[in-house]
C-alpha positions, 0 to 999 in steps of 0.5 A, a space after each residue: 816890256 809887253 803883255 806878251 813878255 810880263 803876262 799883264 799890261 803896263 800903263 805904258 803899254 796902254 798909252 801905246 794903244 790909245 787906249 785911256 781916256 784924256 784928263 778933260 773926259 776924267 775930269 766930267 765923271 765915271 768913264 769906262 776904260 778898256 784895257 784890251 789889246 789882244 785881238 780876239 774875236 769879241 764884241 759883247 761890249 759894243 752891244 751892251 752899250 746904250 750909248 754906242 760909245 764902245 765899237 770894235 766894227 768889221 773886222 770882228 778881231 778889232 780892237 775896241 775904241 771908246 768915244 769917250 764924249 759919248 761915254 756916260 759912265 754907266 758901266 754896264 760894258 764892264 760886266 759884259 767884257 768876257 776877258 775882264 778888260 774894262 772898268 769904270 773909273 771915276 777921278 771925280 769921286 771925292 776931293 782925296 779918292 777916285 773910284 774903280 769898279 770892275 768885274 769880280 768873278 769870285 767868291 765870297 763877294 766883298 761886302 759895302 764898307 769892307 777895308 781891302 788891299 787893292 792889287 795892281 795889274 801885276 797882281 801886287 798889293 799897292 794900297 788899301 781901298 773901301 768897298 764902296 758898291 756890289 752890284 750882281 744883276 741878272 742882267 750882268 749873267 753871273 759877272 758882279 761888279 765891285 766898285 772901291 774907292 783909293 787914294 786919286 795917286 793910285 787909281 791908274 794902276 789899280 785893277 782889283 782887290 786881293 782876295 783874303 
């Protein structure tokens, strides 16, 4: 099944596409993950990068690639990405929990220390996650994002939290 017959991407499909970053780079800390495989003209999240990790290159439809060595994990493309297709994933976040940050354009925001549901990318609930970061910048133009942490079992497919 592809995103053009289910409506959302599998992990499957992401392996497909080269598009997760290896156990080694989880293993050092947050790394972005870029889960976007349509090719559309976009490149926001090459230039909000500081450290050149992202690039989609010439031409403008391509999709983009992360150098995952030059990834410091910092998470500013999240916020950047208007098709909502990166997010910053940290497998080193506790012993039990990893941490999933990504963008949440909806209101009310969630608070620090809310308990929530976290949603896979088929928007099913898969589990319970605290809300451990909001961040709404004015740098980020309107996107915050939402850091959770979840049970390390869960953290790839994970993608958001249902809205109560």
């Amino acid at each position: 099944m592809s995103l053009a017959e289910t409506g959302y991407i599998t992990l499957e499909e992401l392996s497909t596409f080269h598009m997760l970053p290896s156990d080694q780079r989880y293993e050092k800390g947050p790394v972005a993950v870029v889960e976007c495989i349509q090719e559309i003209p976009c490149n926001p999240c090459e230039s909000a990068c500081p450290k050149h990790a992202i690039w989609v290159g010439t031409p403008i439809t391509a999709l983009p690639r992360l150098d995952e060595n030059a990834c410091s994990g910092c998470g500013v493309c999240v916020a950047q990405c208007p098709g909502l297709a990166i997010f910053l994933v940290d497998k080193t976040y506790s012993e039990k929990e990893a941490s999933i940050a990504f963008p949440y354009e909806y209101t009310p925001l969630p608070q620090v220390g809310e308990d929530v549901h976290a949603i896979n990318r088929k928007g099913e609930t898969v589990g319970k996650a605290k809300v451990i970061k909001v961040l709404n910048p004015k740098s980020y133009n309107r996107t915050p994002v939402v850091t959770i942490s979840v049970d390390k079992k869960l953290v790839d497919e994970v993608r958001s939290i249902e809205r109560l």
